[in-house]
C-alpha positions in Angstrom: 0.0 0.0 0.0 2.1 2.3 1.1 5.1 2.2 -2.1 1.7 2.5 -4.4 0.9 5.5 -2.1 4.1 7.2 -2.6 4.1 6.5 -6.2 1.3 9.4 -6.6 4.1 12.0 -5.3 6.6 11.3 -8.1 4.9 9.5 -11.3 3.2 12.9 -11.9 3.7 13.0 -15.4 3.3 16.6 -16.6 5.7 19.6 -16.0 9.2 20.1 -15.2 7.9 21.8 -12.5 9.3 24.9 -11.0 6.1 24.8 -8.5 7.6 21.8 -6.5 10.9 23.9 -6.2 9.8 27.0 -5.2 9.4 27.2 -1.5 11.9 28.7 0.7 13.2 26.8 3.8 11.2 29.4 6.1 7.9 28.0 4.2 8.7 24.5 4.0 5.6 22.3 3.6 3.5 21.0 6.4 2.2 17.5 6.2 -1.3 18.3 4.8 0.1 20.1 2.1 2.9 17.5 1.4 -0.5 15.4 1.1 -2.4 17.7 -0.7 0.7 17.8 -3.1 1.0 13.9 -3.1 -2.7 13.4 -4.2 -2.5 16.6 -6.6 0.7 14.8 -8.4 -1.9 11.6 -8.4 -4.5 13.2 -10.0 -1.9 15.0 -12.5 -0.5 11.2 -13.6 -4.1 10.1 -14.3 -5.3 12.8 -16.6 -2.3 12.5 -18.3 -2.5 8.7 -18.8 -5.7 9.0 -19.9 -4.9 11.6 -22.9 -1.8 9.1 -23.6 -4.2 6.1 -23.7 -6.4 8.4 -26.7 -3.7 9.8 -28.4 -0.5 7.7 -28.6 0.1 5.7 -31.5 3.5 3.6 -30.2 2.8 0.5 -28.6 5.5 1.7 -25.6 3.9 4.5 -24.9 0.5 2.9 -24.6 1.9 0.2 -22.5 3.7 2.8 -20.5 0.6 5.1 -20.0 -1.6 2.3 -18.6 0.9 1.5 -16.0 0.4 5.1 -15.2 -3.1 5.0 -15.2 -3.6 1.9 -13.2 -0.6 2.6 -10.7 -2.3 6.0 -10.0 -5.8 5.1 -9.8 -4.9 2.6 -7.3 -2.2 5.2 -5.7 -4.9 7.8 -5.1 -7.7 5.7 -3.7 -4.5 4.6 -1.0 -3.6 8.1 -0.4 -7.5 8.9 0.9 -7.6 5.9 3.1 -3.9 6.9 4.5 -4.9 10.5 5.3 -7.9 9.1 6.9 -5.9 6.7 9.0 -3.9 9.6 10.0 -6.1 12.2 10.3 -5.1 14.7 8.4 -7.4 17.2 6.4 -4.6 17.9 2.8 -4.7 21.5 2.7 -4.7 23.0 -0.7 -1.5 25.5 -1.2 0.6 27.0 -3.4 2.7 24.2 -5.1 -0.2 21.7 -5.5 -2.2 25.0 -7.1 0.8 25.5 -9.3 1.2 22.0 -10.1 -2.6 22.2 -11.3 -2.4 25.1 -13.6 1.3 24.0 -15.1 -0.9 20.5 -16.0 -3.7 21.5 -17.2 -1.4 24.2 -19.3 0.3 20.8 -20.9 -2.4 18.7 -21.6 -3.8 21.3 -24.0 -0.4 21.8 -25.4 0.0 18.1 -25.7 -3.5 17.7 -26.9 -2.6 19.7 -29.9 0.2 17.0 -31.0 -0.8 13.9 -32.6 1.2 10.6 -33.6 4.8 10.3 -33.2 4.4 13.7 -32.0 2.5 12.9 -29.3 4.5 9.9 -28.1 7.9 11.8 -28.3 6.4 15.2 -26.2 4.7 12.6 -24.0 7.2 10.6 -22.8 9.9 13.4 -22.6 7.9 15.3 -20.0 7.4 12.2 -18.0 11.3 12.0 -18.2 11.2 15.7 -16.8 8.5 15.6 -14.2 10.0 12.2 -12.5 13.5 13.9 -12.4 11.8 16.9 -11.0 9.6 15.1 -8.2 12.6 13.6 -7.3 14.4 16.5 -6.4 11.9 18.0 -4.6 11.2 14.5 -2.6 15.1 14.8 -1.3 15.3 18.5 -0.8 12.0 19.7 0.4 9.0 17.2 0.9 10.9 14.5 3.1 13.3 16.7 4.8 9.6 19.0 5.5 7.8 15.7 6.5 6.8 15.6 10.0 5.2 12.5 11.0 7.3 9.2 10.4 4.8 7.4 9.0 4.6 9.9 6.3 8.7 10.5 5.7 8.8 7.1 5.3 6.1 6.4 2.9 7.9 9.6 0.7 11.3 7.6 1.0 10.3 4.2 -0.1 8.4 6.3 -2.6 11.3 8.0 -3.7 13.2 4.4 -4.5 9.6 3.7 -6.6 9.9 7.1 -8.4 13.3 6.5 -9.7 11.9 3.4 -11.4 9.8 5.1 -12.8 12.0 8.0 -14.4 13.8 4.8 -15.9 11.2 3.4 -17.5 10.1 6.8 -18.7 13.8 7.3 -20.1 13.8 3.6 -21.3 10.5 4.2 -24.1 12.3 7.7 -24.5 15.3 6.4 -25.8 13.7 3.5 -28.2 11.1 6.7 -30.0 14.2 8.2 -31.3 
């Protein structure tokens, strides 16, 4: 439960995202906003998985985007029953805001692509979110994480997230 969990943080597929770099160390997250930004980065993978299942026309990709789609689906539906168990409310802010707008921004620029296009713009921002979740998981959200349960969750998540920037560079390199 809990490596699917953390795997919303990081397989957020679509920005290389200034938003998740952006706080200082004087505003460093609290936990309801590292969930907030957790379940915002879920949401964020499943959109974009979805477009990917429509659009792409490699067989990688497609492959590639439902692992997305199912990890995150799964992911988000943990995350809610792990906030619950700990009783936190995620609190909206101004990186999981960010991270909204910057999304929603690159699905309609992705949505204008179509074949090869597609694949090639798709896959290279999943290569640039997942190297960009991961830097913000070891510089701000787990060093910002209070509760153990939570810090721990975001580290095994990190080890899941780097898999997953592999992968992403894997079908990356075989599109060009």
């Amino acid at each position: 439960m809990f490596i699917r969990w953390s795997a919303a943080v990081a397989a957020a597929i679509l920005l290389s995202n200034p938003a998740l770099q952006g706080a200082s160390a004087a505003e460093k997250p609290t936990d309801p906003q590292i969930a907030h930004i957790a379940y915002t980065a879920g949401v964020i993978d499943i959109n974009a998985a979805k477009q990917a299942q429509k659009k792409a026309k490699n067989k990688d990709v497609k492959a590639f985007a439902e692992d997305m789609l199912r990890d995150h689906e799964a992911v988000n539906k943990q995350a809610l029953a792990l906030v619950k168990k700990l009783n936190v409310t995620p609190e909206d802010n101004d990186t999981s805001k960010a991270l909204s707008k910057q999304a929603s921004d690159k699905l309609a620029e992705l949505d204008k692509l179509s074949g090869a296009a597609f694949d090639k713009a798709y896959v290279a921002n999943e290569v640039a979110y997942h190297k960009a979740v991961n830097s913000a998981l070891e510089t701000q959200l787990i060093p910002s994480a209070s509760n153990a349960e939570l810090k721990d969750l975001l580290q095994t998540g990190l080890k899941v997230f780097r898999g997953h920037q592999q992968h992403a560079e894997h079908v990356a390199a075989e599109l060009k």
